[in-house]
N, C-alpha and C positions, 0 to 999 in steps of 0.2 A: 140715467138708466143703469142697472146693476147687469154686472156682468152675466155673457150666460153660462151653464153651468159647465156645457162642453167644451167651450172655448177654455174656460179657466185648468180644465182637467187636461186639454193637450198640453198648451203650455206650460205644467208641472211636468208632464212628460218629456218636453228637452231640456230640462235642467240636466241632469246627466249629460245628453249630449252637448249642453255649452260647460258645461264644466271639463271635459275631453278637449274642446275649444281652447279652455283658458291654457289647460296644463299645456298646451302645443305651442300657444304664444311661446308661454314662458320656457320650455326645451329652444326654443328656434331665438330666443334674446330679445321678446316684442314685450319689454317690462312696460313699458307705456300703456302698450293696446290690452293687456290681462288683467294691468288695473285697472283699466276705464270699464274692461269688463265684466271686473270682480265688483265693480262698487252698483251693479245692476242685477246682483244674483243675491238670492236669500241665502243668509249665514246656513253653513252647512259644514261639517268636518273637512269634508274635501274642497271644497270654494274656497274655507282662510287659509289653509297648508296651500295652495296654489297662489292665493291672493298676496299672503306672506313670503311664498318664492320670487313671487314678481316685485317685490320690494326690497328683499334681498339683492335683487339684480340689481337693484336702483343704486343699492347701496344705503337703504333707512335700515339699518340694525333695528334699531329703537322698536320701531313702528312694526316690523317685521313682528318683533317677540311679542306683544303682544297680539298679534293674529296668533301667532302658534300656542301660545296662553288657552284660547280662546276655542282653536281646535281640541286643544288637550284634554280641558274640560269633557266638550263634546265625545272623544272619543270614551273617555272612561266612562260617560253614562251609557255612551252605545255598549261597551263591554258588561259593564252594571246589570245590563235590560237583557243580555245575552247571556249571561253567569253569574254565577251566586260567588265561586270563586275568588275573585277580587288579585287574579293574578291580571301581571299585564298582557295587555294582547300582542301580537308577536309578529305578525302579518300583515302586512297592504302598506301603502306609501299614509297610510293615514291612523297607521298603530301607535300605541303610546308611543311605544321605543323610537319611532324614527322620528315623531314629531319632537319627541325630548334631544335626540339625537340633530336634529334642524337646530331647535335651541343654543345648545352646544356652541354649535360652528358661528351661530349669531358674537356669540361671545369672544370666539376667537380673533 
C-alpha cells in the first residue's frame, strides 16, 4: 500500500525539528547518536553541517569534509535561487563562510 498523503506531509514537517535533535546531540558530545541519526534524515544543508560535526567529534577529518563539500554545494544553490548576486551568503551556521570556515579547521 502507498503511503498516505497526510502522513508523508507530517513527517516532512519534523524534519526541522530532528534536525534541532541532531545539532543537540552533537553540542552535548553524542557523536554516536547524531550519526546514527544523520544517516536516517534526507540530505539537506543543515543535516551534513551537523552530520559532518558529529564526525568531526569522532575525529574522521576525512569523511567530515566531504559532508561539508556537500553542504557547500547545497548552500550556494540555496544562495543562487535567492540572488542573482553571486556574493557569498554571510549568515546562519549553514552560510558558505562557516561551512568553508568548518573545512578549514578539518585541515587543521
Amino acid at each position: 500500500p502507498t503511503p498516505q498523503p497526510e502522513r508523508r506531509s507530517s513527517s516532512m514537517a519534523q524534519l526541522p525539528e530532528l534536525n534541532v535533535w541532531m545539532a543537540q546531540l552533537v553540542e552535548q558530545g553524542m557523536y554516536d547518536s547524531a550519526c546514527l541519526l544523520g544517516e536516517f534524515l534526507p540530505a539537506s544543508v543543515n543535516t551534513c553541517v551537523h552530520y559532518a560535526d558529529a564526525l568531526v567529534g569522532k575525529g574522521e577529518h576525512r569523511r567530515a569534509i566531504a559532508f561539508y563539500r556537500e553542504a557547500l554545494q547545497g548552500a550556494r544553490s540555496k544562495a543562487a535561487r535567492n540572488s542573482s548576486g553571486g556574493t557569498l551568503a554571510a549568515e546562519g551556521p549553514d552560510s558558505e563562510c562557516d561551512i568553508k570556515l568548518r573545512i578549514a579547521k578539518c585541515h587543521l
